[in-house]
DRENTI-709915 format. One line per 5 residues: number of its first residue (from 1); their letters; for each residue x, y, z of C-alpha. Coordinates in nm, 2 decimals, decimal comma, padded with zeros to 4 digits. Each point is the difference from the previous one (the first is absolute). Last residue first. Example, Ala and Ser with C-alpha at 12.3 -4.5 7.8 and 13.67 -1.06 7.14 Angstrom:
DRENTI-709915
2	SA	01,37:-00,11:00,71; -00,14:-00,34:00,07;
This chain:
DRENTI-709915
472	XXXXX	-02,08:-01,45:-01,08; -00,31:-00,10:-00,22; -00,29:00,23:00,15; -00,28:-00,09:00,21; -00,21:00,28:00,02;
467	XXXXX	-00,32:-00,12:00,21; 00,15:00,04:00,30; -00,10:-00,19:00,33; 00,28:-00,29:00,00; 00,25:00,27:-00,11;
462	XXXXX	-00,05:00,28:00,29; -00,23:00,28:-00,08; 00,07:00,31:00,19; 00,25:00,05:00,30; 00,06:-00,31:00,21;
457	XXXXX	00,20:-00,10:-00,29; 00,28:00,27:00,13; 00,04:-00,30:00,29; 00,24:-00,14:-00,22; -00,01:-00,42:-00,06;
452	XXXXX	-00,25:-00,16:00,27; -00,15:00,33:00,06; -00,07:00,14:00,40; -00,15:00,30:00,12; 00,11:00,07:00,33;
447	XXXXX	00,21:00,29:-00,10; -00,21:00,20:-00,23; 00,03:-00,04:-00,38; -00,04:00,33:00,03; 00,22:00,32:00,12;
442	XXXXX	-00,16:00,23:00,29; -00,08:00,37:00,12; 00,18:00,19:-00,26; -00,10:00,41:00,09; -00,10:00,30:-00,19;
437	XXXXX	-00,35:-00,09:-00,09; 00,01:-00,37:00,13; 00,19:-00,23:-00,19; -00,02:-00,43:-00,01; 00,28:-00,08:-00,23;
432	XXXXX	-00,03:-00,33:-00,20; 00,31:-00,23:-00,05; 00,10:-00,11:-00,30; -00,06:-00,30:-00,26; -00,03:00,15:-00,37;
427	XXXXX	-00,29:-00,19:-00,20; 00,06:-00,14:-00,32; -00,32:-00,26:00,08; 00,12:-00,37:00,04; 00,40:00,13:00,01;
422	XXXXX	-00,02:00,27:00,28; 00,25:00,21:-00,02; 00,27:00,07:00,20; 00,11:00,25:00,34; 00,24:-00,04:00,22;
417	XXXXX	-00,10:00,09:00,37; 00,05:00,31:00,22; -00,21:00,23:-00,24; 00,24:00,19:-00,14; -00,06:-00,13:-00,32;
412	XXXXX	00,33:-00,19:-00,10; -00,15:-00,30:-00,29; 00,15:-00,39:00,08; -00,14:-00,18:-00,31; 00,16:-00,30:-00,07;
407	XXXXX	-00,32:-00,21:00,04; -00,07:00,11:-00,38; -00,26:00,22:-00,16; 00,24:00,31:00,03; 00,30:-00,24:-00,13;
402	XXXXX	-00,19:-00,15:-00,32; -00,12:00,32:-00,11; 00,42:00,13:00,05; 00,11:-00,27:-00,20; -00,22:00,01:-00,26;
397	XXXXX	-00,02:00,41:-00,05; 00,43:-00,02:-00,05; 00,14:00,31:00,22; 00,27:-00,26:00,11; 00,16:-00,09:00,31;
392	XXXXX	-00,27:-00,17:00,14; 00,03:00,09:00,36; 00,04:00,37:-00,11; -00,25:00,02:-00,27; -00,25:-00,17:00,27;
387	XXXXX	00,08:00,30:00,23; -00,04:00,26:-00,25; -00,35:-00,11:-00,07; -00,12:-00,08:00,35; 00,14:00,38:00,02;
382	XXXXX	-00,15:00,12:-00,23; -00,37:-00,13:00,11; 00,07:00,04:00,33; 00,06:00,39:-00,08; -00,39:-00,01:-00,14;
377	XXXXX	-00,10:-00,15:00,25; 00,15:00,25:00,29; -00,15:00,30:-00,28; -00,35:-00,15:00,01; 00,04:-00,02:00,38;
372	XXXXX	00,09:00,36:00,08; 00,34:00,13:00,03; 00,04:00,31:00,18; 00,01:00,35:-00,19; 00,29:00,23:-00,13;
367	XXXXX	00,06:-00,24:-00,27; 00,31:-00,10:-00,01; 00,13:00,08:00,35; -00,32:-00,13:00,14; 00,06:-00,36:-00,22;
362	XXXXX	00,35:-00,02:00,18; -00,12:00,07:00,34; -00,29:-00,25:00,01; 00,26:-00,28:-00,15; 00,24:00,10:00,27;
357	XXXXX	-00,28:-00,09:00,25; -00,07:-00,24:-00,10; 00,30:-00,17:00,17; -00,17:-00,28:00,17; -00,25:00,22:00,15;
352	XXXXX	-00,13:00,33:-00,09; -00,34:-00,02:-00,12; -00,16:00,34:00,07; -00,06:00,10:-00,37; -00,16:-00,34:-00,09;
347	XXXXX	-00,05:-00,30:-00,20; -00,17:-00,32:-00,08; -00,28:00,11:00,18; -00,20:-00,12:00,25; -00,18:00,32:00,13;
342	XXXXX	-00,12:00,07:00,35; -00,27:00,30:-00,09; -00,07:-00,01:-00,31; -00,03:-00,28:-00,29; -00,05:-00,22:00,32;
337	XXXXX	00,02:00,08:00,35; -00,21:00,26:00,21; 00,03:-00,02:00,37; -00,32:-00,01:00,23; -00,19:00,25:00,25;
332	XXXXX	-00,31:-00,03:-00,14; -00,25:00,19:-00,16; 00,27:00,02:-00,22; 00,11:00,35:-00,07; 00,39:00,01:00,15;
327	XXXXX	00,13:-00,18:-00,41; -00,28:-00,01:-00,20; 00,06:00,26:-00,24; 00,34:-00,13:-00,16; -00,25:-00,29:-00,15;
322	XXXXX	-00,20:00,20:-00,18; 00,10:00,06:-00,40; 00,37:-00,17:00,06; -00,01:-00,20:-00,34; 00,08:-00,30:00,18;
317	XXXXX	-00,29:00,02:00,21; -00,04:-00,36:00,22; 00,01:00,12:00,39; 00,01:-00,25:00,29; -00,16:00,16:00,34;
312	XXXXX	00,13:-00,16:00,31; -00,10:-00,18:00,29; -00,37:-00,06:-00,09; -00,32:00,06:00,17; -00,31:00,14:-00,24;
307	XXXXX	-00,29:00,25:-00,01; 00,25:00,31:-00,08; 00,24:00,01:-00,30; -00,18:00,17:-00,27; -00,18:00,23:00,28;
302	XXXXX	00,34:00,14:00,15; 00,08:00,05:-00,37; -00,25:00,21:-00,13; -00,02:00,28:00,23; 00,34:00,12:00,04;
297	XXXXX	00,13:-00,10:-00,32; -00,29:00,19:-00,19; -00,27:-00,11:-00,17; -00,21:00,34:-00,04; 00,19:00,11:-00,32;
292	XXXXX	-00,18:-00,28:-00,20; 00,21:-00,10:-00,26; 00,01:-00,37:00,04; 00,23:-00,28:00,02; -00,13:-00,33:00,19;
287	XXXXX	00,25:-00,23:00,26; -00,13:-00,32:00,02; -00,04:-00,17:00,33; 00,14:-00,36:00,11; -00,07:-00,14:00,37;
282	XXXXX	00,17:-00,24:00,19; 00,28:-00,10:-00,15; 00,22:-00,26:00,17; 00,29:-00,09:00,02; 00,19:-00,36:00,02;
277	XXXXX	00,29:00,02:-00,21; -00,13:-00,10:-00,34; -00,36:00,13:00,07; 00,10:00,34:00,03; 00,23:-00,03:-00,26;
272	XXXXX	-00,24:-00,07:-00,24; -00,21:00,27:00,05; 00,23:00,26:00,01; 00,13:-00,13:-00,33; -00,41:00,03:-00,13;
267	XXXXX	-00,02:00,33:00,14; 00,34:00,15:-00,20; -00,16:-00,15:-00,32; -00,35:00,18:00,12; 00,20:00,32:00,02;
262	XXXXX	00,23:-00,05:-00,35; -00,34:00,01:-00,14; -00,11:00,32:00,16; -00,27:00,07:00,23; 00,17:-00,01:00,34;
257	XXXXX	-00,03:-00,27:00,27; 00,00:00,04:00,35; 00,06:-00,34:00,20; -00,04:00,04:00,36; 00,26:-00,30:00,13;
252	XXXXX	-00,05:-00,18:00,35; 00,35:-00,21:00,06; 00,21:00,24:00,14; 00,21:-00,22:00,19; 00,34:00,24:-00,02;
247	XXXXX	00,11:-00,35:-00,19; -00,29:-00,03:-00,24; -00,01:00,32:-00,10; 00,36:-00,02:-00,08; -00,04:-00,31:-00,22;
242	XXXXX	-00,29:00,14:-00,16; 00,22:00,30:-00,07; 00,23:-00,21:-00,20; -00,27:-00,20:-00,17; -00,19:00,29:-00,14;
237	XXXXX	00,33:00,17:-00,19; 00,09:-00,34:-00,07; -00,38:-00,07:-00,18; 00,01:00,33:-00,12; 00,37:-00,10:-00,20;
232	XXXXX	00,34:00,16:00,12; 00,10:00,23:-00,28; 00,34:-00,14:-00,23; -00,25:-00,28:-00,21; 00,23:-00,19:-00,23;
227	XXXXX	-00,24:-00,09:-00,38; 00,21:-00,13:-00,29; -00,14:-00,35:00,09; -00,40:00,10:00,05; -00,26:00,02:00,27;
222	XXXXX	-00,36:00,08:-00,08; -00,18:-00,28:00,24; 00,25:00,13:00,30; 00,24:00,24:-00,01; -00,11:00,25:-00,24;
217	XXXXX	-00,33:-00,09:00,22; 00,14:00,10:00,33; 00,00:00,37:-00,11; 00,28:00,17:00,14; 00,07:00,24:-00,32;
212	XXXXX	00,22:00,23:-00,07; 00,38:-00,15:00,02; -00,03:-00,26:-00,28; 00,33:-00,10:-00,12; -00,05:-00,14:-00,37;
207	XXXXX	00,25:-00,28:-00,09; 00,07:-00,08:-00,36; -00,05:-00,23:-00,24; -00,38:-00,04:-00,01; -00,05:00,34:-00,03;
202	XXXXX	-00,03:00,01:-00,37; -00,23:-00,24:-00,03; -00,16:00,27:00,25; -00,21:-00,19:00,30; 00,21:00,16:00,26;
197	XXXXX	-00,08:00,35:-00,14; -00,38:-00,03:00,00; 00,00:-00,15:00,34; 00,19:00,30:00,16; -00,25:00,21:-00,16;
192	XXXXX	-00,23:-00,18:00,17; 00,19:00,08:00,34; 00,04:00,31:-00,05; 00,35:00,20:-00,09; 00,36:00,05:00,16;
187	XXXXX	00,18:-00,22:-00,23; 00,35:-00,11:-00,01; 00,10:-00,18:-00,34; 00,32:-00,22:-00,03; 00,04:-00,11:-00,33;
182	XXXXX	00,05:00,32:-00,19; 00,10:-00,04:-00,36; -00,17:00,25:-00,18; -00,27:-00,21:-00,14; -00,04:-00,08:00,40;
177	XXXXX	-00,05:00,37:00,06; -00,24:00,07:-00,23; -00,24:-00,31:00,08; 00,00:00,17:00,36; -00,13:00,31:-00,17;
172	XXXXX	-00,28:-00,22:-00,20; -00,13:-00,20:00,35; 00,01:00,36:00,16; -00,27:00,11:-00,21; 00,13:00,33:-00,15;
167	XXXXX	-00,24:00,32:-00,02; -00,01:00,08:00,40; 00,37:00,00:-00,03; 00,25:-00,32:00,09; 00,31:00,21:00,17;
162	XXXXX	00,31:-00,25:-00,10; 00,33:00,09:00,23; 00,31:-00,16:-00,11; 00,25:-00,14:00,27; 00,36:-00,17:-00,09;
157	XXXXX	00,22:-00,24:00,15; 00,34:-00,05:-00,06; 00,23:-00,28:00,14; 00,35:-00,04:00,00; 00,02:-00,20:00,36;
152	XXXXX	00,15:00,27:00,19; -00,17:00,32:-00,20; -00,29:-00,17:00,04; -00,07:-00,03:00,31; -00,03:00,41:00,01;
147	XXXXX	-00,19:-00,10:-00,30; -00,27:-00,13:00,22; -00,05:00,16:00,23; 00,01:00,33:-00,23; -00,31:-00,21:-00,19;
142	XXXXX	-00,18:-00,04:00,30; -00,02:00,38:00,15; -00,15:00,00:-00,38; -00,26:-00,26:00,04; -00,07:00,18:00,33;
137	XXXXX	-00,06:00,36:-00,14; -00,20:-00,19:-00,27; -00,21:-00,13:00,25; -00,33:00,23:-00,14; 00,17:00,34:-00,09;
132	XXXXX	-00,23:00,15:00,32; 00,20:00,00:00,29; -00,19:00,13:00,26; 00,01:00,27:00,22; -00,28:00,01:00,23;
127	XXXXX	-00,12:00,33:00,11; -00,20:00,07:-00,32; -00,29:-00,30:00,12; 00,07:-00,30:-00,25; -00,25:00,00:-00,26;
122	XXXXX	-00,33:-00,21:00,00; -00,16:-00,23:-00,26; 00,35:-00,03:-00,19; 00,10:-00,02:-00,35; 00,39:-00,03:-00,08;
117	XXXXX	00,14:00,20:-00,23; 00,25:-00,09:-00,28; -00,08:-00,33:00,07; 00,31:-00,24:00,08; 00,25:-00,20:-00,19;
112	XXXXX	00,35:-00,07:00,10; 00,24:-00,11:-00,22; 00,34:-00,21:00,10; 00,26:-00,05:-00,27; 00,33:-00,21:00,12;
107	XXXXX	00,34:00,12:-00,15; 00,27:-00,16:00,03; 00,33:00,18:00,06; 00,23:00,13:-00,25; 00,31:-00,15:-00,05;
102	XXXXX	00,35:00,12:00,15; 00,21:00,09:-00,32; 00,31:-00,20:00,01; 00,29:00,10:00,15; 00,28:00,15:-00,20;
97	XXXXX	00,33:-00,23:00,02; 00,28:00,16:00,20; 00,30:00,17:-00,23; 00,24:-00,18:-00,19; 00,37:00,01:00,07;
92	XXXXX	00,15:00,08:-00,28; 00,29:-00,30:-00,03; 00,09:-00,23:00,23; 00,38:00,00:-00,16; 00,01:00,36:-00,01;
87	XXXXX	-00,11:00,10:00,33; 00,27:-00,23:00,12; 00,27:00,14:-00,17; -00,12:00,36:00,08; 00,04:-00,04:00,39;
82	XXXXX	00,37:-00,18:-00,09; 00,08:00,30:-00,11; -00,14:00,18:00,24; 00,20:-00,22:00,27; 00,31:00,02:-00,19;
77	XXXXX	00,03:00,39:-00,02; -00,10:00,03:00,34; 00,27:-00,23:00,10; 00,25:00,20:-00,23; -00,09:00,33:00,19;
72	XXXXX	00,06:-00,17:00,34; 00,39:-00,16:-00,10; 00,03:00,37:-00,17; -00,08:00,20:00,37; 00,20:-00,27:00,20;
67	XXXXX	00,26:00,02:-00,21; -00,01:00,41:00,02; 00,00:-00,03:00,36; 00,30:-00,23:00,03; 00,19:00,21:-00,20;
62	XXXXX	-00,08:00,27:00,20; 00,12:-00,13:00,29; 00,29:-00,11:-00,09; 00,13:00,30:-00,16; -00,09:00,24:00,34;
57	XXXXX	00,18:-00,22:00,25; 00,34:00,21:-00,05; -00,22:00,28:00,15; 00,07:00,29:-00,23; 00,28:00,29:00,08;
52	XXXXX	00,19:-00,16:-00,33; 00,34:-00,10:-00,02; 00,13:-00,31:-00,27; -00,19:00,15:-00,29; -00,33:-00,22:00,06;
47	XXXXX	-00,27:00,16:-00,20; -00,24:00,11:00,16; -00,37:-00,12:00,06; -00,29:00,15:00,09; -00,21:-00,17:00,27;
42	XXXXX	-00,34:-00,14:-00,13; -00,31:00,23:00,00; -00,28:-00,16:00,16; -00,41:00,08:00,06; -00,18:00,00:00,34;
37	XXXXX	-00,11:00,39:-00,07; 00,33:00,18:00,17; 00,27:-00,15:-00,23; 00,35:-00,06:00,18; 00,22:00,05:-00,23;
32	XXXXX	00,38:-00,16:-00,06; 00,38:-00,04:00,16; 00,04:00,35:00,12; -00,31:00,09:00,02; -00,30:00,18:-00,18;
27	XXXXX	-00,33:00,03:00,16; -00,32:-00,08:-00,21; -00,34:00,10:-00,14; -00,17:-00,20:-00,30; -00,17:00,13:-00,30;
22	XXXXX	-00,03:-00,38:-00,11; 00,25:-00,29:00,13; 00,31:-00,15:-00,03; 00,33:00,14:-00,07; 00,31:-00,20:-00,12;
17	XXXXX	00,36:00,18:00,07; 00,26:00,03:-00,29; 00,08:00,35:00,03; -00,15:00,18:-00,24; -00,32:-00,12:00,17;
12	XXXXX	-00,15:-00,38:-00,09; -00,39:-00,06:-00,12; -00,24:-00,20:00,15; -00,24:00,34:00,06; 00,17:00,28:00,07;
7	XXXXX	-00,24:00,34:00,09; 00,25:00,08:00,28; -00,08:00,32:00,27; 00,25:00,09:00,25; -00,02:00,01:00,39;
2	XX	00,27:00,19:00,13; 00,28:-00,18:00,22;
């Protein structure tokens, strides 16, 4: 049979047959259509004249299909109904509630204050790149600690740089920022200008983060309440590689001494040491500037150390005017230690261990440069912050005071142990690194050095010898 075309859609032919289905294809019969595309055309029926050439099954069975097709239609017409019933007795459904507007994070204000420039005696050699924006590479490295934290605990902490200018006293820029509500000041400045901010009115309700000065006397006779010390005092600096000197057994220190102040302070920690673990310094020779283009490194230096026996040569020059010059020019053949030389410091390029490392990396991709140990105070100084907001839950100035100053203290350095402050003096317990050039030869306390509570105490001035005692 030919394939025809229908375009009937639930409609009946001239002759009484129902067709289903759109722009369908199908094969006539005898008793109906076959349609090609899966739809259905029902048989045609014809009237019954008593002889037809029709199948005499042909009435039945189309009745039967078209009860079928109006028992299904009426179903469909009860379920929708039914459909719209129901919709009708809830009513419009209402859509979801609008969530409330997350709230904004705290926000804790930090400032920073260092000299615009820093004044030196010497400046580093051009080889050495240094970082020069004076730890605030490290209070920022900090501050992303930080608020990476933060975004868990809904916290926000925020960094602003304060230069202090050869024309403003740093006492009156520091006044500046707590009249604009900063209560958490970092400074990168002098000791005595250290002083003159701690003793503010002013000042008296904050905390000031010194990360410039090691002077033993900020902790000591001049220490104050809103005063937390980040650097590793002289007198740890000159414990810690007293404690080393006195392992290796080199017990015979040449003391040079340099010109400057911060020299003789160096000396005097020296000194004390010494006697404190059982050294002993047998001779002491001042270092003298002078402009005489005769002296020279070669010449002067074999005779500045000769005419004595000692095991090593102890350097005090903080401001780095000699003491890199002595190094393979002793009149002797003896290792340099001190402010050159072996260095305790609180930290350094080639420290590595207990996942330093990553903290090395991170400031390098910052800032191009490796982290020195004003920037590694400064980022304890955020992040002894940050911490204490965390513990606390709060960005309140009370609660997070009373947390640093507390036993509850338990500060990540990367220095194998936790670190906390002191609470007679406001100085940060850590470890001391003892580095060579390009090389970290050993960590103090020293194993073998004992403490009845932390054997950190070994380093500096414990409680029963301080004279800072402050009220916990």
């Amino acid at each position: 049979m030919p394939v025809q075309p229908s375009f009937l859609a639930h409609a009946y032919d001239s002759d009484g047959a129902a067709s289903i289905g759109k722009s369908s294809r199908f094969l006539n019969g005898p008793t109906g259509s076959l349609v090609c595309n899966g739809s259905f055309r029902y048989p045609k029926v014809m009237r019954h004249t008593g002889t037809s050439n029709h199948d005499p099954q042909a009435l039945p069975q189309a009745f039967l299909c078209r009860l079928r097709s109006a028992c299904l239609i009426v179903c469909l017409c009860l379920l929708a109904y039914g459909s719209v019933q129901a919709a009708a007795k809830k009513g419009v459904t209402k859509p979801p509630p609008t969530p409330a507007a997350t709230p904004a994070p705290d926000a804790l204000k930090i400032a920073f204050l260092h000299p615009a420039s820093t004044p030196s005696l010497t400046q580093p050699p051009f080889f050495i790149a240094e970082d020069r924006s004076g730890g605030m590479q490290g209070a920022r490295l900090g501050t992303q600690d930080n608020n990476t934290t933060g975004q868990f605990t809904r916290q926000h902490f925020e960094l602003l740089e304060a230069e202090i200018t050869d024309d403003v006293a740093p006492a009156e820029k520091a006044r500046q920022m707590l009249a604009q509500g900063f209560r958490h000041l970092i400074v990168n400045l002098p000791a005595d200008a250290i002083k003159a901010i701690a003793a503010l009115p002013e000042a008296q309700n904050a905390l000031i983060y010194n990360i410039g000065s090691s002077d033993d006397e900020l902790r000591g006779v001049a220490c104050s309440p809103n005063l937390l010390h980040l650097l590793p005092s002289r007198a740890m600096r000159a414990d810690a590689l007293a404690q080393y000197l006195s392992k290796k057994r080199w017990q015979k220190l040449l003391l040079a001494v340099g010109p400057e102040a911060a020299d003789q302070a160096y000396a005097a920690a020296v000194r004390r040491a010494a006697a404190r673990f059982g050294l002993k310094i047998v001779a002491e020779r001042p270092w003298q500037h002078t402009f005489d283009e005769r002296r020279t490194p070669e010449s002067e230096i074999p005779v500045f150390t000769q005419g004595v026996e000692y095991d090593i040569l102890v350097v005090a020059d903080e401001s780095g005017a000699f003491g890199d010059l002595l190094s393979y020019r002793t009149w002797l053949s003896r290792p340099v230690a001190g402010t050159q030389g072996l260095m305790p410091v609180g930290w350094h390029y080639t420290h590595e261990q207990w996942g330093a490392i990553q903290l090395q990396n991170r400031f390098k991709d910052l800032t191009g440069v490796w982290m020195s140990e004003v920037d590694y105070a400064a980022w304890l100084a955020v992040r002894a912050i940050g911490e204490a907001a965390t513990r606390t839950k709060t960005m309140q100035f009370e609660p997070i005071r009373g947390f640093l100053r507390g036993p509850e203290l338990s500060l990540a350095g990367f220095k194998g142990v936790p670190l906390s402050f002191r609470p007679w003096d406001g100085q940060l317990r850590q470890p001391v690194l003892l580095a060579a050039a390009h090389s970290l030869i050993a960590v103090s306390p020293i194993e073998g050095f004992l403490h009845p509570k932390t054997e950190l105490d070994t380093l500096g001035y414990d409680q029963p010898e301080s004279q800072c005692h402050l009220a916990p």
